[in-house]
VEXKOLTOR-666826 format. One record per residue: residue in three letters; y, z, x of N, C-alpha, C in turn. Coordinates in steps of 0.02 Angstrom, whole numbers, padded with zeros to 5 digits. Each point is the difference from the previous one (the first is absolute). Layout:
BEGIN
+-----+--------+--------+--------+--------+--------+--------+--------+--------+--------+
!   r !     ny !     nz !     nx !    cay !    caz !    cax !     cy !     cz !     cx !
+-----+--------+--------+--------+--------+--------+--------+--------+--------+--------+
! ALA !      Y !      Z !      X !      Y !      Z !      X !      Y !      Z !      X !
...
+-----+--------+--------+--------+--------+--------+--------+--------+--------+--------+
//
This chain:
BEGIN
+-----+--------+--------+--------+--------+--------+--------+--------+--------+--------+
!   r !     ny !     nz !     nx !    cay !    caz !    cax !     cy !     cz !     cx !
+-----+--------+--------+--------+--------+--------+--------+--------+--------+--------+
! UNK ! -00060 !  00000 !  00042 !  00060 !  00000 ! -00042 !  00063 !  00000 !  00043 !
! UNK !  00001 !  00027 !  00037 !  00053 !  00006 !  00064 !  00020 ! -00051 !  00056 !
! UNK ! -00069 ! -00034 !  00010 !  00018 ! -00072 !  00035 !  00024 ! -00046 ! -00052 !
! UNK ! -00022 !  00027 ! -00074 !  00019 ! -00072 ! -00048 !  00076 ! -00003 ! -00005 !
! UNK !  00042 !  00061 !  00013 !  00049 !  00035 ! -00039 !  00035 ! -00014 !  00063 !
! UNK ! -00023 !  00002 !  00064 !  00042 ! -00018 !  00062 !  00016 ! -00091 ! -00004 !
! UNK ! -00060 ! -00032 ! -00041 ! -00010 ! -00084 !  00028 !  00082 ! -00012 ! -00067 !
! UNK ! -00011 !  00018 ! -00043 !  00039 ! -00003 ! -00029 !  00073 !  00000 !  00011 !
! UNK !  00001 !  00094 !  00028 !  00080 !  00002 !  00033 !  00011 ! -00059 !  00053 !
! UNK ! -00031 ! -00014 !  00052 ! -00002 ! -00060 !  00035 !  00024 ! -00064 ! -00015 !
! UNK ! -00028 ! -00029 ! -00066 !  00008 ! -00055 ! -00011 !  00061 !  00008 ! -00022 !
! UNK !  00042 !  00058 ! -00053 !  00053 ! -00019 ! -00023 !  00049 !  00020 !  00054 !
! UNK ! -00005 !  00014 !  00048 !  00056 !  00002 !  00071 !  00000 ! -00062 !  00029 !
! UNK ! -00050 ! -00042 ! -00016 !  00004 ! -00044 !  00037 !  00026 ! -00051 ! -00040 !
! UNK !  00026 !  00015 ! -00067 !  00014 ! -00048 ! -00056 !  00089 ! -00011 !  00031 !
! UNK !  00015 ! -00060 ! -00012 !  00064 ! -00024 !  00004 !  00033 ! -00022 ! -00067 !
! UNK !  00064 !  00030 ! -00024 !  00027 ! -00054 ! -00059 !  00045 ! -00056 !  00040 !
! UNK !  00007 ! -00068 ! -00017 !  00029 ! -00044 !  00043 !  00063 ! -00008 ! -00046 !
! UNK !  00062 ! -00042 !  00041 !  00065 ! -00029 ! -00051 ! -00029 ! -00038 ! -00019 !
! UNK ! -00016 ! -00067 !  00018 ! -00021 ! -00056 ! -00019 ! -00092 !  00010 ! -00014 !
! UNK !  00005 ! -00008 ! -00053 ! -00082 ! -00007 ! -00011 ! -00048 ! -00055 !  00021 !
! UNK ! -00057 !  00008 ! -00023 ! -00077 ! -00049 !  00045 ! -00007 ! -00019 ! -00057 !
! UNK ! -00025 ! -00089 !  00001 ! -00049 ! -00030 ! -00044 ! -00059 ! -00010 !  00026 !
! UNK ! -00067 !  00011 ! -00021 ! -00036 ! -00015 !  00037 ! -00043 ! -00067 ! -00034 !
! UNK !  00009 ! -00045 ! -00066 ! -00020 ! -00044 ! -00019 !  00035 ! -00005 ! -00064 !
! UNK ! -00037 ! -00078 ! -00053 !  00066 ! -00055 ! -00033 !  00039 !  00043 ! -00042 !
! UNK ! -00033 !  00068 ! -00039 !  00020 !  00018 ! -00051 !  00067 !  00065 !  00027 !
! UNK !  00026 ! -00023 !  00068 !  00053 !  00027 !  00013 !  00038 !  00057 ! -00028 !
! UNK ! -00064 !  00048 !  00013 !  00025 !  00068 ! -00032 !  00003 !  00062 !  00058 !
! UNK !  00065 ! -00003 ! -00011 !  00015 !  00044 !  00076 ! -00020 !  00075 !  00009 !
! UNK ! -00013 ! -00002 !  00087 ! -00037 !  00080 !  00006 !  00064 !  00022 !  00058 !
! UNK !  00017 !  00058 ! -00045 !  00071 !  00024 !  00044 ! -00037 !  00069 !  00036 !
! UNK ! -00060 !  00017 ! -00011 ! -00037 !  00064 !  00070 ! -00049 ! -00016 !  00009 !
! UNK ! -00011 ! -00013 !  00058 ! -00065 ! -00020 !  00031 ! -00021 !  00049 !  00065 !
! UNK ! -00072 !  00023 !  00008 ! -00006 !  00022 !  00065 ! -00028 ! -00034 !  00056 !
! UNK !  00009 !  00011 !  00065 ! -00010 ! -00051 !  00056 ! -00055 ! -00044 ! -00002 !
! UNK ! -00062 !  00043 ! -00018 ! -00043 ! -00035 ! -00022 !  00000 ! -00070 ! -00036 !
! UNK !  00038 !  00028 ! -00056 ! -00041 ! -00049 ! -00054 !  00084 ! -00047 !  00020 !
! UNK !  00038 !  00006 !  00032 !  00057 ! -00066 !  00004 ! -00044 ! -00031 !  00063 !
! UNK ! -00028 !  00024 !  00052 ! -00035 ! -00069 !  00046 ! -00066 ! -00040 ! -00022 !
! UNK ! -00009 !  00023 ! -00079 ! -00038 ! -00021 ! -00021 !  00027 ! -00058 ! -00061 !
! UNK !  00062 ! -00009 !  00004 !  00023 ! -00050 ! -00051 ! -00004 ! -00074 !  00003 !
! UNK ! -00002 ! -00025 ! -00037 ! -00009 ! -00091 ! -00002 !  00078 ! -00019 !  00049 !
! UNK ! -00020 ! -00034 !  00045 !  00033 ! -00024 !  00063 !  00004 ! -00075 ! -00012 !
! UNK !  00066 ! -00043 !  00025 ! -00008 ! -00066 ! -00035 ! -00034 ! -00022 !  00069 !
! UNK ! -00053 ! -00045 ! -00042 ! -00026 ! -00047 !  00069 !  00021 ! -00019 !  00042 !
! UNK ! -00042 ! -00008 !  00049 !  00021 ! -00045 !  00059 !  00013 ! -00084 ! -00003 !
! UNK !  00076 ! -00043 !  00018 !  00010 ! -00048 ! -00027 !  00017 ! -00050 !  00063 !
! UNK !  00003 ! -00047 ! -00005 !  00025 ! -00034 !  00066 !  00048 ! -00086 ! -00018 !
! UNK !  00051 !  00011 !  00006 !  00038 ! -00063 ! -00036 !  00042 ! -00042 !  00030 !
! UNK !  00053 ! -00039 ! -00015 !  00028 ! -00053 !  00065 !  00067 !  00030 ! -00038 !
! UNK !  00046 !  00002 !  00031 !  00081 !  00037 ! -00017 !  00047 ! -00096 !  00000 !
! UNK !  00044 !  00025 ! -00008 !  00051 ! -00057 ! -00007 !  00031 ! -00039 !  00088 !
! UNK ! -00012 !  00040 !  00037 !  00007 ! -00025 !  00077 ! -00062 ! -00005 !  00013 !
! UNK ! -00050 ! -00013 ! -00035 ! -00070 ! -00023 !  00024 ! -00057 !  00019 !  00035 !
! UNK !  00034 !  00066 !  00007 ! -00048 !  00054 !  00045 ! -00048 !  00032 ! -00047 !
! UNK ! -00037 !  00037 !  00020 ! -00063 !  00028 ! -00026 !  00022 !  00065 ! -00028 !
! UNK !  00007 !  00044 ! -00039 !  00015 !  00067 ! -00025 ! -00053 !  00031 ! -00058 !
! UNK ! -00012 !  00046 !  00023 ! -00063 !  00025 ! -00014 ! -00005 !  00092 ! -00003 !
! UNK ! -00033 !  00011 ! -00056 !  00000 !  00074 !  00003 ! -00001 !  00042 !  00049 !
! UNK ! -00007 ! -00003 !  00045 ! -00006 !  00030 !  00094 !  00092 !  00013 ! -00007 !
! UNK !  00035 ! -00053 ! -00020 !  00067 !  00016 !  00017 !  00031 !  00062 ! -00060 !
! UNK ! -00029 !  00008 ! -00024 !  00021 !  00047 ! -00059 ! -00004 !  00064 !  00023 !
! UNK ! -00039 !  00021 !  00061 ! -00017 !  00064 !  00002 !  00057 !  00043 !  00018 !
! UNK !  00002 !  00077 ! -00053 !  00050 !  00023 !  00027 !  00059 ! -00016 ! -00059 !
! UNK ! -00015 ! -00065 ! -00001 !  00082 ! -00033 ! -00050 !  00000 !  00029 ! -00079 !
! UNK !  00064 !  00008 ! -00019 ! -00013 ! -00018 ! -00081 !  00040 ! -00048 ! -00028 !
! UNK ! -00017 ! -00030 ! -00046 ! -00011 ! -00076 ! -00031 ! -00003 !  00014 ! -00048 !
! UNK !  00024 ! -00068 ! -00038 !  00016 ! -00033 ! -00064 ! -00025 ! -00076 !  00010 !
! UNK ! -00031 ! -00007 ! -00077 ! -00055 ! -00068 !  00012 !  00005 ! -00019 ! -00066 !
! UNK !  00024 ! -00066 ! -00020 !  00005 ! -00043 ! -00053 ! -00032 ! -00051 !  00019 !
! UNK ! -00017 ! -00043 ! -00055 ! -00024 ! -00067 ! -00009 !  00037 ! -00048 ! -00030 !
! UNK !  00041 ! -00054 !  00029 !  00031 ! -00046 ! -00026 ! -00011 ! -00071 !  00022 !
! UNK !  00034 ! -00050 ! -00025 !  00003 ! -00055 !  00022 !  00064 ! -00042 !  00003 !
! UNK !  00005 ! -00049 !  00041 !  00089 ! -00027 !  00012 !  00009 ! -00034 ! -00051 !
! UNK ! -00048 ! -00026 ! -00022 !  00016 ! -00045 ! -00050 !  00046 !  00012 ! -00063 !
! UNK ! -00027 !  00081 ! -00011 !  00007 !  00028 ! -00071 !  00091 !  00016 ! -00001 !
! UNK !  00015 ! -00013 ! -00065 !  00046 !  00004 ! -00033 !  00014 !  00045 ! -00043 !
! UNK ! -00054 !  00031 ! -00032 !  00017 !  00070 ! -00034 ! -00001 !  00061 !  00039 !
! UNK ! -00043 !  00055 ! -00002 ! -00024 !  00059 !  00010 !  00038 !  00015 !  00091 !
! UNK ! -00025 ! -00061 !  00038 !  00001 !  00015 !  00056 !  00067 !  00007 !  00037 !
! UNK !  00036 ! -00049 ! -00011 !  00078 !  00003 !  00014 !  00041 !  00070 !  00022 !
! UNK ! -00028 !  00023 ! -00090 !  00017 !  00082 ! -00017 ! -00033 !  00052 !  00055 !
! UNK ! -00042 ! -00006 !  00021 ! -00061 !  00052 !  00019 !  00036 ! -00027 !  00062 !
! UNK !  00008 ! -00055 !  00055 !  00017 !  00006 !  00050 !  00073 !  00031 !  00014 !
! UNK !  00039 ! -00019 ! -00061 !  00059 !  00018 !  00017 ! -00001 !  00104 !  00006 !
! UNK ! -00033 !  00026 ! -00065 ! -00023 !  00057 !  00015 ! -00035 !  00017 !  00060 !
! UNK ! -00047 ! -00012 !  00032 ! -00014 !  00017 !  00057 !  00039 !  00006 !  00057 !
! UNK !  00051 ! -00070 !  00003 !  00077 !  00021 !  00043 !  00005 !  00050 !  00003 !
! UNK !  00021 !  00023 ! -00054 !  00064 !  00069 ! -00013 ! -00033 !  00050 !  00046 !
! UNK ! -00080 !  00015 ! -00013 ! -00057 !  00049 !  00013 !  00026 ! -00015 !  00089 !
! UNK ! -00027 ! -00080 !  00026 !  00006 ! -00007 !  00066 !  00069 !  00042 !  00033 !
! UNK !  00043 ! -00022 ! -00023 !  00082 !  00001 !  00024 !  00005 !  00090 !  00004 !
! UNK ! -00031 !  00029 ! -00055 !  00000 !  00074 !  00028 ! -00043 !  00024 !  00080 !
! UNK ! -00057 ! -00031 !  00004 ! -00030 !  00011 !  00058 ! -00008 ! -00036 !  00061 !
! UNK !  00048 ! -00042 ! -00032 !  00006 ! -00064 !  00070 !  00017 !  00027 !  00074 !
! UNK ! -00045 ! -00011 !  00062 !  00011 !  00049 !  00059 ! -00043 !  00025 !  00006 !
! UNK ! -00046 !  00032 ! -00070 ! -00033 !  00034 !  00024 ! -00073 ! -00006 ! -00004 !
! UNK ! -00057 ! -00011 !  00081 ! -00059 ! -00040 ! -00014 ! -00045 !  00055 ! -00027 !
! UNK !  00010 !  00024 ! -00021 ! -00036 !  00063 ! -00046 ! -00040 ! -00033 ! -00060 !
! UNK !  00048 ! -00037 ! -00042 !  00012 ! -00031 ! -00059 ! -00018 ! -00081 !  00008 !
! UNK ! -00034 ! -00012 ! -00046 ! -00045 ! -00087 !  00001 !  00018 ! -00020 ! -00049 !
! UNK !  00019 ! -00060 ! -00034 !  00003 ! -00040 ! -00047 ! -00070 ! -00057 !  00006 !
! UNK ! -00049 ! -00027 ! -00042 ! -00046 ! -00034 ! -00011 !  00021 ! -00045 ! -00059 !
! UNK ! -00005 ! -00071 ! -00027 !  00007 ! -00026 ! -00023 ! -00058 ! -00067 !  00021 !
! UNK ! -00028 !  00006 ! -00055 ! -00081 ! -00039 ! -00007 !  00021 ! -00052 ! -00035 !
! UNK ! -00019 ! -00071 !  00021 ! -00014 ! -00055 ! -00052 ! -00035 !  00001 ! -00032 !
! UNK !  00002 !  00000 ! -00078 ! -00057 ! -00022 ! -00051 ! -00014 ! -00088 !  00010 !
! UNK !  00044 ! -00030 !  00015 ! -00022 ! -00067 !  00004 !  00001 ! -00024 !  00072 !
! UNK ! -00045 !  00008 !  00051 ! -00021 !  00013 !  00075 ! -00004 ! -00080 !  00021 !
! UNK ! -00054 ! -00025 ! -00045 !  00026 ! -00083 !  00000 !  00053 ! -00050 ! -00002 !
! UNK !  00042 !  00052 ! -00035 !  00057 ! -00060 !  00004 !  00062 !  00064 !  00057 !
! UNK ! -00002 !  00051 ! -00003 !  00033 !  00034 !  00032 ! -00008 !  00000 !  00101 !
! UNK ! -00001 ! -00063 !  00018 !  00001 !  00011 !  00087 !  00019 !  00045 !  00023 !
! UNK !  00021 ! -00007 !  00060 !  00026 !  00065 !  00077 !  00046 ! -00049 ! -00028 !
! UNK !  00025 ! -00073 ! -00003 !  00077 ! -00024 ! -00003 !  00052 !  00012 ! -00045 !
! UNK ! -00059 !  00003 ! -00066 !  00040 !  00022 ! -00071 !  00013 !  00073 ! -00015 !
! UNK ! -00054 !  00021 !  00024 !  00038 !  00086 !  00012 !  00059 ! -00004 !  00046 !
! UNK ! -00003 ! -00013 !  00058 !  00050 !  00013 !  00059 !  00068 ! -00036 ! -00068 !
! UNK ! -00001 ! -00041 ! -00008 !  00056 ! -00037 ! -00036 !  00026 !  00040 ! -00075 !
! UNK ! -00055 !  00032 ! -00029 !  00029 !  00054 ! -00039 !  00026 !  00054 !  00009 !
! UNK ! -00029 !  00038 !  00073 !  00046 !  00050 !  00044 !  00061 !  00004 !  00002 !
! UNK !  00018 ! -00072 !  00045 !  00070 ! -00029 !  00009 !  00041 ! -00013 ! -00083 !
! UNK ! -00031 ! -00018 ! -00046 !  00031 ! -00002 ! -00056 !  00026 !  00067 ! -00036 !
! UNK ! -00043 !  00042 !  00047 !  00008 !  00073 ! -00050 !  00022 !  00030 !  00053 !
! UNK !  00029 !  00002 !  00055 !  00055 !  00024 !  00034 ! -00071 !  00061 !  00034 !
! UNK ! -00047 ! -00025 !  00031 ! -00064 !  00047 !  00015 ! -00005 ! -00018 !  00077 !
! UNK !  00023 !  00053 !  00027 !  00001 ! -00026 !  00095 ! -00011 !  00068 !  00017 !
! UNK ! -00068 !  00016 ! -00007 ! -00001 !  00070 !  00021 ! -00092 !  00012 !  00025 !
! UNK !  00001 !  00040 !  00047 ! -00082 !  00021 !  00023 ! -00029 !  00043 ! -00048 !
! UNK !  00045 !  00053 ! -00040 ! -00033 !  00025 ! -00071 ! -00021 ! -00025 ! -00049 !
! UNK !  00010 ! -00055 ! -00011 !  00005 ! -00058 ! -00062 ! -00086 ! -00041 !  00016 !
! UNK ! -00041 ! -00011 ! -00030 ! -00054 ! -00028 !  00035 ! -00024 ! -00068 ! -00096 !
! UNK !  00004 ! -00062 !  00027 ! -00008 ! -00034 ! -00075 ! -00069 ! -00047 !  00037 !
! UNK ! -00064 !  00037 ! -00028 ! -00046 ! -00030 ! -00004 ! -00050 ! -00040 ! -00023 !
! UNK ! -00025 ! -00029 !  00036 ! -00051 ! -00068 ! -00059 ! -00076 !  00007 !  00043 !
! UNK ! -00027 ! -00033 ! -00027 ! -00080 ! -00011 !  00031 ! -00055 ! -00017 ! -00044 !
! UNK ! -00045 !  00022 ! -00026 ! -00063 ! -00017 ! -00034 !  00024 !  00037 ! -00083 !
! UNK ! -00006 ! -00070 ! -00051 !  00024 !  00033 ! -00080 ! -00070 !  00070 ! -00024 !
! UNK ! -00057 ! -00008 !  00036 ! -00035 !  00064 ! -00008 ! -00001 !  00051 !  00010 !
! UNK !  00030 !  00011 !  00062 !  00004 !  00043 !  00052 !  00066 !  00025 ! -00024 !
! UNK !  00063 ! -00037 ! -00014 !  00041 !  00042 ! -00036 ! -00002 !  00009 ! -00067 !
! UNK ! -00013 ! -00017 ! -00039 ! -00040 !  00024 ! -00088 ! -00032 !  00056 !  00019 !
! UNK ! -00050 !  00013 !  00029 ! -00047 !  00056 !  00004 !  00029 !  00059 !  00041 !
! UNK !  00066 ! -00032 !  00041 !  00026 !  00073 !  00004 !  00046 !  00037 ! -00021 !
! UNK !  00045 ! -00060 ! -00048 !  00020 !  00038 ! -00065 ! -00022 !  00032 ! -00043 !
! UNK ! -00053 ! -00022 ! -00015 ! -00032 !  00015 ! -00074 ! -00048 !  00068 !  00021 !
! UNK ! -00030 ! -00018 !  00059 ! -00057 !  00062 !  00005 !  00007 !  00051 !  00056 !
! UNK !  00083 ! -00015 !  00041 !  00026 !  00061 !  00031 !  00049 !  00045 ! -00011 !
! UNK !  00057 ! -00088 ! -00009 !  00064 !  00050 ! -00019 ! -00008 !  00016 ! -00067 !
! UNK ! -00046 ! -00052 ! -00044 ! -00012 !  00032 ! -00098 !  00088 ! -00025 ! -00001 !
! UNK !  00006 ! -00059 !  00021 !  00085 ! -00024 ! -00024 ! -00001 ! -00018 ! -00076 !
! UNK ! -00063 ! -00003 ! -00036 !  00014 ! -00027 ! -00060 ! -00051 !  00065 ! -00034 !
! UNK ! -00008 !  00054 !  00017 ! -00014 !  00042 ! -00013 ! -00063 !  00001 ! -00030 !
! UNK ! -00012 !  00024 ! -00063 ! -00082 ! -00004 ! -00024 ! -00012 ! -00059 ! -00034 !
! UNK !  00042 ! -00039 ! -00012 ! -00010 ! -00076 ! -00040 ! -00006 ! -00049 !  00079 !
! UNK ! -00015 !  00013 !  00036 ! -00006 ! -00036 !  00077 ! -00062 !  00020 !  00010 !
! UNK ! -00041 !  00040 ! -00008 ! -00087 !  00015 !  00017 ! -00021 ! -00049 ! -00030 !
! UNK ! -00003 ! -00047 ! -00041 ! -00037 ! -00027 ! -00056 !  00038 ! -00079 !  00020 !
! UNK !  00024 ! -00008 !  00051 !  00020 ! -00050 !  00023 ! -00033 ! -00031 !  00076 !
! UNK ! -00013 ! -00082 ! -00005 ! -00019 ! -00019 !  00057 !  00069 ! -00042 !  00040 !
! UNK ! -00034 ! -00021 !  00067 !  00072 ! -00025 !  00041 !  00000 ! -00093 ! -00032 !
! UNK ! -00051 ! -00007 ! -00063 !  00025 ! -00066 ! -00026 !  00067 ! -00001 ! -00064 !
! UNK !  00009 !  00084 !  00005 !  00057 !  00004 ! -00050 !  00072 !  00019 !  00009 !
! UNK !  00069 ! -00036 !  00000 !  00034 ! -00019 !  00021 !  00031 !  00085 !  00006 !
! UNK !  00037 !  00015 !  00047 !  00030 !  00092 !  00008 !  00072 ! -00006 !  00020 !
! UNK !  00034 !  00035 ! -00031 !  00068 ! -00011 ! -00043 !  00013 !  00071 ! -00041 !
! UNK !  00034 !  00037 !  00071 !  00013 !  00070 ! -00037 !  00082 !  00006 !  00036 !
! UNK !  00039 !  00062 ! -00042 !  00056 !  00011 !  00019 ! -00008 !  00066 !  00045 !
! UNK ! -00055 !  00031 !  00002 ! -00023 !  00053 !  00032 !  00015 !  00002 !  00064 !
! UNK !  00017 !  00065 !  00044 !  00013 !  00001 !  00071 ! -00040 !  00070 !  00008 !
! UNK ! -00041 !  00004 !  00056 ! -00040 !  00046 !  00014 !  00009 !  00026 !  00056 !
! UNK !  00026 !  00087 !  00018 !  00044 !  00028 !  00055 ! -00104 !  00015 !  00023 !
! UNK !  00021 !  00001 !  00081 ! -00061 !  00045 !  00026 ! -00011 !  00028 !  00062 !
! UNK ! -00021 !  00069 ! -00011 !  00028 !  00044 !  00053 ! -00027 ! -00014 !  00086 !
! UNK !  00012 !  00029 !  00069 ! -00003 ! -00020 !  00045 ! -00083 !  00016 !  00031 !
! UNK ! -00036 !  00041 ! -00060 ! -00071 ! -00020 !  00009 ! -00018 ! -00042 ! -00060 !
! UNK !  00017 ! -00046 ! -00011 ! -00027 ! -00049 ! -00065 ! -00011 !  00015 ! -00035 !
! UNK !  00031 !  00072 ! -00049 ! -00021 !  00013 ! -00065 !  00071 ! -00018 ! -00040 !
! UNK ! -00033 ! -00027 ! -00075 !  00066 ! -00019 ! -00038 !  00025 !  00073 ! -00038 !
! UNK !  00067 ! -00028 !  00015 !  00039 !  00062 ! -00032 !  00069 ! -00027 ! -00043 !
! UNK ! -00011 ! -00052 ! -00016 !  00061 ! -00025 ! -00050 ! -00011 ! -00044 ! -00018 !
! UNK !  00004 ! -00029 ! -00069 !  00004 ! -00057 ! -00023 !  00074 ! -00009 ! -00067 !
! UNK !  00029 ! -00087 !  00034 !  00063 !  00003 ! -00041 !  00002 ! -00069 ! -00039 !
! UNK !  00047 ! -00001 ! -00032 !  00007 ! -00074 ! -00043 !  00057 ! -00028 !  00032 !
! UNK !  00003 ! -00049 !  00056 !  00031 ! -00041 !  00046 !  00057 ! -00035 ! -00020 !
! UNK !  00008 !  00002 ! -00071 !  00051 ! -00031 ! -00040 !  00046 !  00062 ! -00024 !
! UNK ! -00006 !  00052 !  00001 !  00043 !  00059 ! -00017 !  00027 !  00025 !  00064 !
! UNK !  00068 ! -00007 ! -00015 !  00041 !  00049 !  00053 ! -00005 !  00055 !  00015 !
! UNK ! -00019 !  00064 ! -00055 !  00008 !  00053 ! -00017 ! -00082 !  00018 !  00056 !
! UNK ! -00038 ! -00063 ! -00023 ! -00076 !  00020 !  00031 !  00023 !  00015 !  00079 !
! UNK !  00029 ! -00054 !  00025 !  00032 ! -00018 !  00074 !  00014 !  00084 !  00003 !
! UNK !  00061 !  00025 ! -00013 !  00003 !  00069 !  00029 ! -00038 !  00039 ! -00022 !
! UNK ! -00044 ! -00008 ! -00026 ! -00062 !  00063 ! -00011 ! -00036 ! -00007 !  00060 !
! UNK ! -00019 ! -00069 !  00041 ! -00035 ! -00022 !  00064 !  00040 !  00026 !  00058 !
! UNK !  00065 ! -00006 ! -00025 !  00037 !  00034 !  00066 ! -00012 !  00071 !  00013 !
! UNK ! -00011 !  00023 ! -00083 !  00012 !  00085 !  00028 ! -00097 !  00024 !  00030 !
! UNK ! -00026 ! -00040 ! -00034 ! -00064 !  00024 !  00020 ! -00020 ! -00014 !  00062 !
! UNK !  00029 ! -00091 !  00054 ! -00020 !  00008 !  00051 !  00057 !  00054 !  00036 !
! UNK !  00045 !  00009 ! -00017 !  00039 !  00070 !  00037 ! -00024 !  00048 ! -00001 !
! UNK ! -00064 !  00031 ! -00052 ! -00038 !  00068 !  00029 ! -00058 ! -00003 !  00020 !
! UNK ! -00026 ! -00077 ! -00006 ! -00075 ! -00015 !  00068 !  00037 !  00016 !  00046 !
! UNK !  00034 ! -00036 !  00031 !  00032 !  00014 !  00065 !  00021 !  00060 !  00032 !
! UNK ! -00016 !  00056 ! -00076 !  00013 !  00084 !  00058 ! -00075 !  00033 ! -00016 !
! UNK ! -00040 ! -00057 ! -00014 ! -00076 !  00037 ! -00011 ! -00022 !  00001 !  00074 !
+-----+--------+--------+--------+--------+--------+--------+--------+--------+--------+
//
């Protein structure tokens, strides 16, 4: 009774309440105390490997340590995305300087989205920065790591394959060991400084 009553006191000392809370999968229902244990035990986004807009290789290895923000768009688009990049600015321009902080931006359309047509949407969007990363590569390989890491389309994305077109306004914050800890709607301003204030208290975790 006494070891049970010690395992106990134990575990809840070792319990943390966090600012920013943990998702650990689609149905994005946040866990604001976790103990050490059970947070190195949380769903971690895969390991990914992609071509950036200067044509170099960038790949989850560079993430370590970092925290990041990761959308899925395409240059083409005329609705949703415009908005969502221009929001992400605002997010950048607060942390610009500092390599702490990653911006990710994934092509949904990888085929028609080159290293030239990204680089050329960069320059269109006033994007000249080593934080800023706009990637393309294999339409499977990025479908499946929206849908079944970051959960960008949340629980209506499990029940989806990479032959179905992905097209969310969603932006997914994640912390500097790869656990997600924010998700926003890329088209709301208001969302934008909710991302600001939350990556401002990863950064004193």
């Amino acid at each position: 009774m006494l070891s049970l009553l010690s395992s106990l006191l134990l575990a809840c000392s070792n319990t943390a309440e966090y600012k920013v809370p943990f998702y650990t999968d689609a149905s994005y229902t946040p866990i604001w105390k976790i103990d050490a244990q059970a947070k190195n035990n949380l769903n971690h986004i895969a390991p990914f490997r992609f071509t950036n807009q200067y044509g170099r290789t960038f790949s989850s290895e560079d993430l370590k340590g970092k925290i990041y923000l990761a959308n899925f768009f395409f240059t083409t688009c005329k609705g949703i995305c415009p908005k969502m990049t221009n929001n992400i600015k605002k997010i950048y321009q607060h942390f610009e300087g500092n390599p702490r902080v990653l911006f990710l931006s994934h092509s949904v359309t990888p085929e028609i989205d080159s290293v030239a047509k990204l680089k050329a949407y960069a320059d269109a969007n006033d994007i000249h920065t080593p934080q800023w990363e706009l990637l393309t590569g294999k339409a499977t390989e990025i479908y499946n790591l929206a849908r079944k890491s970051y959960f960008v389309e949340e629980a209506n994305g499990l029940s989806k394959d990479s032959t179905e077109f992905l097209h969310t306004e969603n932006i997914v914050l994640v912390d500097k060991d790869g656990h997600i800890r924010g998700l926003y709607n890329g088209t709301i301003a208001l969302d934008a400084e909710r991302a600001i204030e939350d990556i401002d208290a990863l950064l004193q975790e």
